[in-house]
Structures are given as C-alpha cells and as structure tokens.
VEXGUKOL-64889 format. One record per residue: residue in one letter; x, z, y of N, C-alpha, C in turn; residue number from 1. Coordinates in Angstrom, 1 decimal, padded with zeros to 4 digits. Atoms other than C-alpha are relative to their C-alpha. Example, Ala and Ser with C-alpha at 12.3 -4.5 7.8 and 13.67 -1.06 7.14 Angstrom:
<atoms>
res, n.px, n.pz, n.py, ca.px, ca.pz, ca.py, c.px, c.pz, c.py, n
a, 000.9, 000.0, -001.2, 012.3, 007.8, -004.5, 000.9, 000.0, 001.2, 1 .
s, -000.9, 000.0, -001.1, 013.7, 007.1, -001.1, -000.8, 000.8, 001.1, 2 .
</atoms>
This chain:
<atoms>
res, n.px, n.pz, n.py, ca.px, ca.pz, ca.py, c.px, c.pz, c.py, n
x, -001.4, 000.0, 000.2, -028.9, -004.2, 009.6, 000.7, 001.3, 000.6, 1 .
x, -000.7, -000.9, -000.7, -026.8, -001.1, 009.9, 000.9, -000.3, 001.0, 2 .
x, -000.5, 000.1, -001.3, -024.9, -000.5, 013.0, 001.5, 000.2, -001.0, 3 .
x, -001.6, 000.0, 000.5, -020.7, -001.3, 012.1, 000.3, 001.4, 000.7, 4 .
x, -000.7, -001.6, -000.1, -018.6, 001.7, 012.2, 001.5, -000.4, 000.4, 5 .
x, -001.3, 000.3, -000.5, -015.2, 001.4, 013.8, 001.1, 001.1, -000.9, 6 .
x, -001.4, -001.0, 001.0, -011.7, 002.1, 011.8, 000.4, 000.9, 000.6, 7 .
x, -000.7, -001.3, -000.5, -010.1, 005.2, 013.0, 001.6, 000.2, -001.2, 8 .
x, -001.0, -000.6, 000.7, -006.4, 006.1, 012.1, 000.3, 001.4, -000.1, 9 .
x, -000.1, -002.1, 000.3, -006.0, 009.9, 010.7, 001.0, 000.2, -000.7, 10 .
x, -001.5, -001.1, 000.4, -002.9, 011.7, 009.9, -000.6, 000.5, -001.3, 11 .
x, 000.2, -001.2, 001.2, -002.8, 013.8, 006.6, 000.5, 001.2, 001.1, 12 .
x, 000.4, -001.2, -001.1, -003.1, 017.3, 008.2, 000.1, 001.0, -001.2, 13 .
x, 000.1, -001.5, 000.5, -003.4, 019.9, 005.1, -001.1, -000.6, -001.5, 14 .
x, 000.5, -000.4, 001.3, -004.1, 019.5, 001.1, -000.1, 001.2, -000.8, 15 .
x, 000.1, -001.2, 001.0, -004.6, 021.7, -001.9, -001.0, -000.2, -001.3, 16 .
x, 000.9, 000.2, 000.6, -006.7, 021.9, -004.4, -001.1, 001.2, -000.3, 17 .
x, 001.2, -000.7, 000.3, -010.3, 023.4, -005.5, 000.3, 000.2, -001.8, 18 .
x, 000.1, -000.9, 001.5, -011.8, 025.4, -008.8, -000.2, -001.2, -000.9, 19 .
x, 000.6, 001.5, 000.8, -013.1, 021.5, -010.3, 001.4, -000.8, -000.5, 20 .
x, -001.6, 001.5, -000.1, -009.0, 020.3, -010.3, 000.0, -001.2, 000.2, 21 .
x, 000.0, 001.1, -000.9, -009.6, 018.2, -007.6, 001.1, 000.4, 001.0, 22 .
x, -000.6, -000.2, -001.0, -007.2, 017.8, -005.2, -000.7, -000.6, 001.4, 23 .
x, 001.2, 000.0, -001.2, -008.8, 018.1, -001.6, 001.2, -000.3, 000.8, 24 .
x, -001.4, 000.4, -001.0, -006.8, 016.1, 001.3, -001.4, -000.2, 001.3, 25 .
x, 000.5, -000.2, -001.1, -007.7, 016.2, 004.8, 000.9, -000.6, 000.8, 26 .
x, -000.2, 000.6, -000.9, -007.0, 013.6, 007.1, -000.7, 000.1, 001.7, 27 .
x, 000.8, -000.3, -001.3, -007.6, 014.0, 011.1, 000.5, -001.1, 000.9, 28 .
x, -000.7, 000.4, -001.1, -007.3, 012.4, 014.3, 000.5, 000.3, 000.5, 29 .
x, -001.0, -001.0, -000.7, -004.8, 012.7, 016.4, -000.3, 001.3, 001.0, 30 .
x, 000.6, -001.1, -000.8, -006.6, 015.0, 018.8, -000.5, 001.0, -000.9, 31 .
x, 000.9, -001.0, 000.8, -007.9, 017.3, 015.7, -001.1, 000.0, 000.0, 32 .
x, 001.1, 000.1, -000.2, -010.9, 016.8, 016.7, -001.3, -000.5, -001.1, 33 .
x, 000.6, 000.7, 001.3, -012.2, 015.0, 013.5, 000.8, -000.4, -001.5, 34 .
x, -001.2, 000.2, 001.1, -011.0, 015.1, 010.1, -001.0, -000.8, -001.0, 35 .
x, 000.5, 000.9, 000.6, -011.7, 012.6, 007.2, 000.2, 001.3, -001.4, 36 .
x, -000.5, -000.5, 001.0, -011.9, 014.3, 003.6, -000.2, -000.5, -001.2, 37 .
x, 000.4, 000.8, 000.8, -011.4, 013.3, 000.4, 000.6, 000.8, -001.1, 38 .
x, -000.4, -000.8, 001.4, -011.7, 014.8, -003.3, 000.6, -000.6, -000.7, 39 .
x, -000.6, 000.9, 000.9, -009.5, 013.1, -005.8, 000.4, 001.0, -001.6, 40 .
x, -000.3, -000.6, 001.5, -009.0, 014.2, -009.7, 001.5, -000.2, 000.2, 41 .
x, -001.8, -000.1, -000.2, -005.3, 015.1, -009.9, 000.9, -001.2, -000.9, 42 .
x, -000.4, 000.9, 000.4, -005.2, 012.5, -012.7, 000.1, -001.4, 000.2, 43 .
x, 000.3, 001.1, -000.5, -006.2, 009.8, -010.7, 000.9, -000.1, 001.1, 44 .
x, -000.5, -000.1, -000.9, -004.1, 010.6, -007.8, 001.6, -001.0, 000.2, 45 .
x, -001.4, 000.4, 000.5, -001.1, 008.0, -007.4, 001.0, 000.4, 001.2, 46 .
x, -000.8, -000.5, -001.4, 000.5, 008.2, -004.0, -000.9, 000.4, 001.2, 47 .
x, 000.7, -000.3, -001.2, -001.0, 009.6, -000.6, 001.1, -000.4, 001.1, 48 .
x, -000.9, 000.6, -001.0, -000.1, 007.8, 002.6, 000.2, 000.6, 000.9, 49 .
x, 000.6, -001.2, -000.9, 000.9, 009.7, 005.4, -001.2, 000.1, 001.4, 50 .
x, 001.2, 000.7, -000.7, -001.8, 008.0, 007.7, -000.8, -000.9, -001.0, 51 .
x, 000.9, 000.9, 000.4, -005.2, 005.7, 006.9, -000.6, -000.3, 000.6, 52 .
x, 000.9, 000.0, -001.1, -007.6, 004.1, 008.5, -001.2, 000.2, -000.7, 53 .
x, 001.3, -001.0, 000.4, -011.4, 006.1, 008.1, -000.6, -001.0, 000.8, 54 .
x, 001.0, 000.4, -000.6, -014.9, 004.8, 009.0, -000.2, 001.2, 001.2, 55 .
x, 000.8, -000.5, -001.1, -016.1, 006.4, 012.2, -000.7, 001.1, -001.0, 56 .
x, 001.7, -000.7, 000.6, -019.3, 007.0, 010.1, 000.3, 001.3, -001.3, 57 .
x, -000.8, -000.8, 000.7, -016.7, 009.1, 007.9, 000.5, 001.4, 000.3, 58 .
x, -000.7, -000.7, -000.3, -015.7, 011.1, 009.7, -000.7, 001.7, 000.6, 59 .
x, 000.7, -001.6, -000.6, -016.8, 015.5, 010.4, 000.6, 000.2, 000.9, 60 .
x, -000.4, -001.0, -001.8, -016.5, 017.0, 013.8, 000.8, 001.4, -000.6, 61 .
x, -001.1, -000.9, -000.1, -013.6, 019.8, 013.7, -000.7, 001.3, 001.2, 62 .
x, 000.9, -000.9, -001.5, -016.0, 022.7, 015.6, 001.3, 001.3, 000.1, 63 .
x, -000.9, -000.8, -000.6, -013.3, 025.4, 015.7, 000.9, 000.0, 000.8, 64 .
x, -001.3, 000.6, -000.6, -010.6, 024.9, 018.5, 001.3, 000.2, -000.4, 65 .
x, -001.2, 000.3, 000.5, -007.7, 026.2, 016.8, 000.1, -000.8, -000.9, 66 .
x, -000.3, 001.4, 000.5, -008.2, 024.2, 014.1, 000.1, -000.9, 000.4, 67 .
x, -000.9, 001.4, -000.7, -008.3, 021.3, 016.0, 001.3, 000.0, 000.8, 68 .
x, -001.7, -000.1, -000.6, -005.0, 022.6, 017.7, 001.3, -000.6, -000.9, 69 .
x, -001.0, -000.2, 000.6, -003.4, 023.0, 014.6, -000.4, -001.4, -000.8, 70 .
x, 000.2, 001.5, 000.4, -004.7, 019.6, 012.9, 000.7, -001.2, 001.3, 71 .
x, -000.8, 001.0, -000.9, -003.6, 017.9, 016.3, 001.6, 000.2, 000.1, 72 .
x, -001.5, -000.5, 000.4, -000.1, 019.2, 015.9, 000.2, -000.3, -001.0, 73 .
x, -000.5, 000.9, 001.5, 000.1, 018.4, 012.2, 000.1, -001.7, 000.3, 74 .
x, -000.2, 001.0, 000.0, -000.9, 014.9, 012.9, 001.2, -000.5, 000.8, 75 .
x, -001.2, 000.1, -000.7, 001.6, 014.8, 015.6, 001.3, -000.3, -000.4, 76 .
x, -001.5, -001.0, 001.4, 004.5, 016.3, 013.4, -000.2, -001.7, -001.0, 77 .
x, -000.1, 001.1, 001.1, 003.3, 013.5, 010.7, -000.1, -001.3, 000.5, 78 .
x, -000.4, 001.5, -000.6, 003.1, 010.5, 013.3, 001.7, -000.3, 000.3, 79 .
x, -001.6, 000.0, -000.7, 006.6, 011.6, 014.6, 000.8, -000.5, -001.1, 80 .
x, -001.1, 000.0, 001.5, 008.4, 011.7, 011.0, -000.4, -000.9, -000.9, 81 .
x, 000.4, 001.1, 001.2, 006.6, 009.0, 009.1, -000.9, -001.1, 000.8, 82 .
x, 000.8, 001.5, 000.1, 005.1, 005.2, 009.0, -001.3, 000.6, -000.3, 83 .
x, 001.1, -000.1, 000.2, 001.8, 005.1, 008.8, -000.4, 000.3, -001.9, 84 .
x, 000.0, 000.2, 001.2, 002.2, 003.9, 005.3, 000.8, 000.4, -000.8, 85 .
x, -000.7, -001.1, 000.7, 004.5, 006.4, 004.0, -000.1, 001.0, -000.8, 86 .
x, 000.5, -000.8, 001.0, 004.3, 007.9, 000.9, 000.4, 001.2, 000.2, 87 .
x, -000.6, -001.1, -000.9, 004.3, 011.7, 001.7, -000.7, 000.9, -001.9, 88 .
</atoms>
C-alpha cells in the first residue's frame, strides 16, 4: 500500500503560457519553498482559484532562493487580498 500524502495549500504565484497553447500555472507554498504546476489547454481552462490544496507527493522543491523569496511574497500578496476560493 502506498504511503498517504498530505494536502498542502498553495497560492497561485505566476502563470503564462508555453509554445503547445497551454497555459502553465504555478502554485507554491507559502514559504516559496515548493511549488505545485499545472499545464492546462486554454480551452479547457474555466476559472483558477487563487489558492488549492496539492498532494505533498505533488509537489517540486523551489532550489533557487530568490525564487522562493519572490514565490513567498506572491503567495503572501495573494493570501492577503483573496479567499482561498477566489476566482483570480
């Protein structure tokens, strides 16, 4: 039996899109330290929340430190000004 993975809440932190016209979103923890990502077709896309909760087992290590500065700051910025579940 695999080992359970614990929820984690992650801020949106910084989209955009790739060459495939996907739109690429990037969710982190509050500390920057770990961001969740996720590719979505632009036509599939309906609303993005401005938080979620991610598997653990989901989640990539953030090895640069300013990045994780500036991901912990974003999330920050986007806990302060919005619901979890706020369409952004």
């Amino acid at each position: 039996m695999p080992p359970e993975s614990n929820e984690v809440r992650v801020w949106l932190v910084e989209h955009g899109y790739n060459n495939r016209d996907l739109i690429l979103l990037k969710h982190a923890t509050p500390d920057g330290s770990q961001i969740f990502r996720k590719e979505v077709a632009s036509q599939a896309l309906d609303t993005v929340s401005a938080a979620k909760e991610a598997s653990d087992a989901n989640l990539e290590t953030v090895e640069d430190p300013a990045v994780q500065e500036r991901y912990a700051d974003e999330a920050a910025r986007m806990a302060e000004k919005h619901d979890s579940d706020d369409p952004v």
